[in-house]
C-alpha positions as CSV (number, residue, x, y, z in Angstrom):
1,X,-7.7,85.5,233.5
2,X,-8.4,84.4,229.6
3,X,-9.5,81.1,229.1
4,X,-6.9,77.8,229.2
5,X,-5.2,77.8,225.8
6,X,-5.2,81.5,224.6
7,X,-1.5,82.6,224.7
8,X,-0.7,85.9,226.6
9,X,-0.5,88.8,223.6
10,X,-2.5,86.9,221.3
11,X,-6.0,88.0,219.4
12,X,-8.1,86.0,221.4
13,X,-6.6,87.7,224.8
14,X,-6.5,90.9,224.0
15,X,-10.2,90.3,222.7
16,X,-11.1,88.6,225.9
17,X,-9.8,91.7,227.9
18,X,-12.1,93.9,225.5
19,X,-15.4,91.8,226.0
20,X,-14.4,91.5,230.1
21,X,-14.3,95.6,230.1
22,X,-17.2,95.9,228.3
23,X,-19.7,93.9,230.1
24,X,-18.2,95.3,233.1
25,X,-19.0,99.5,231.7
26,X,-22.1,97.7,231.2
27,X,-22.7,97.0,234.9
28,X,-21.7,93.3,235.4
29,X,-20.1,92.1,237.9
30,X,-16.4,90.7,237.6
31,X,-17.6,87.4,237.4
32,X,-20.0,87.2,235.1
33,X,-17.9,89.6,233.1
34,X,-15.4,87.0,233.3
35,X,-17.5,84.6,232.4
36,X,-19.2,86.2,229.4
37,X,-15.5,86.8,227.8
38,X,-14.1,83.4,228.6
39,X,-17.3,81.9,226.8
40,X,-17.4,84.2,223.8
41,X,-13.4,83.5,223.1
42,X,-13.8,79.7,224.0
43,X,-16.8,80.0,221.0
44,X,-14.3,82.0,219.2
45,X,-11.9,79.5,219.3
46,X,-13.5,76.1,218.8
47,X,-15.4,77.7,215.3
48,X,-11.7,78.5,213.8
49,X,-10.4,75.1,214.9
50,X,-8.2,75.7,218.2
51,X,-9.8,74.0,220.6
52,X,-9.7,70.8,221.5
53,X,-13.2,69.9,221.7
54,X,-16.1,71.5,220.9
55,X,-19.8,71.1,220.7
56,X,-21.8,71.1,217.5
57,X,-23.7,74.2,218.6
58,X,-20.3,75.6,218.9
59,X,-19.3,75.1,215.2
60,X,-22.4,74.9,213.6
61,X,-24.6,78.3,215.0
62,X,-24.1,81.3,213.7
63,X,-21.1,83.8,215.0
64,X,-22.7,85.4,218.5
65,X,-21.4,88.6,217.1
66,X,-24.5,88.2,214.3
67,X,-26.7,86.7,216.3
68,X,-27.5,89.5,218.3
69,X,-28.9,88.6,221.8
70,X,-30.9,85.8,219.5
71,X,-31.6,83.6,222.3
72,X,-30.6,85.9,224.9
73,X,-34.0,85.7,227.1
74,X,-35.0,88.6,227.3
75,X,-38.1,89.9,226.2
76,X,-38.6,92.1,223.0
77,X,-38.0,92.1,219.7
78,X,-34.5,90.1,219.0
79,X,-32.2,89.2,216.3
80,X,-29.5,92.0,214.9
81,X,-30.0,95.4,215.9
82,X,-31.2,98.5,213.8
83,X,-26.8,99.4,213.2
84,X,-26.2,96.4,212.4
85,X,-28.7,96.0,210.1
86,X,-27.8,99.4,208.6
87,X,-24.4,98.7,208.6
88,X,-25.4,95.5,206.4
89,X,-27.4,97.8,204.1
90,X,-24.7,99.9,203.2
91,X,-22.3,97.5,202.1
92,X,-24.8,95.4,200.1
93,X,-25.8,99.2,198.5
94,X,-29.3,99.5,199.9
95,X,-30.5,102.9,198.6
96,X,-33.4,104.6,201.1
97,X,-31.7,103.0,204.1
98,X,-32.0,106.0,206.5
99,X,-35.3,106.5,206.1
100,X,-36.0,102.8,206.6
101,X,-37.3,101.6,210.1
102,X,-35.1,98.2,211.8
103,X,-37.8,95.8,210.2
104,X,-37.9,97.4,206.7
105,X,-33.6,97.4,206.7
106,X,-34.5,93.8,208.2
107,X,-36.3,93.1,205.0
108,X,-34.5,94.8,202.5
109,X,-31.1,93.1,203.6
110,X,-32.7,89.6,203.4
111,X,-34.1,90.7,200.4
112,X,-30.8,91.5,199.0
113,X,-28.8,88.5,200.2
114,X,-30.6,86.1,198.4
């Protein structure tokens, strides 16, 4: 069941429904599937104004979709992964991006931006 607030048919349901399959292909249980879909929409919501409260981490962090299991406490290397990162690349027109390893793409795409 989608989070109080999101209308039945809307985005944030049907994305909701996505993340809630996903995380449960991925092995979670319902719950925590549940839970991990109602928290990314709620998230969703309160950056783009439709909540009606929300914390400062909420509105202020960056999107989870970019943040890439950041904080996500596992351990390993963290941050956006290697497609991501070559995804990035190839819009900002990064030439030699195949050849490049996750940190050099890492580089070159910081590099870039600024």
């Amino acid at each position: 069941m989608p989070p109080r607030g999101v209308s039945k048919g809307s985005k944030h349901e049907r994305q909701y429904e996505h993340i809630k399959e996903s995380e449960r292909a991925r092995g979670a249980s319902l719950s925590l599937a549940e839970e991990i879909a109602a928290r990314t929409v709620n998230k969703e919501r309160a950056r783009h104004g439709e909540a009606r409260s929300s914390s400062p981490t909420s509105t202020q962090d960056i999107s989870s979709g970019r943040r890439g299991g950041l904080r996500s406490g596992r351990p390993g290397p963290r941050g956006r992964t290697r497609n991501q990162l070559y995804a990035e690349a190839r819009k900002l027109g990064v030439g030699g991006r195949s050849k490049m390893s996750k940190s050099q793409l890492e580089r070159a795409v910081d590099h870039k931006k600024s």
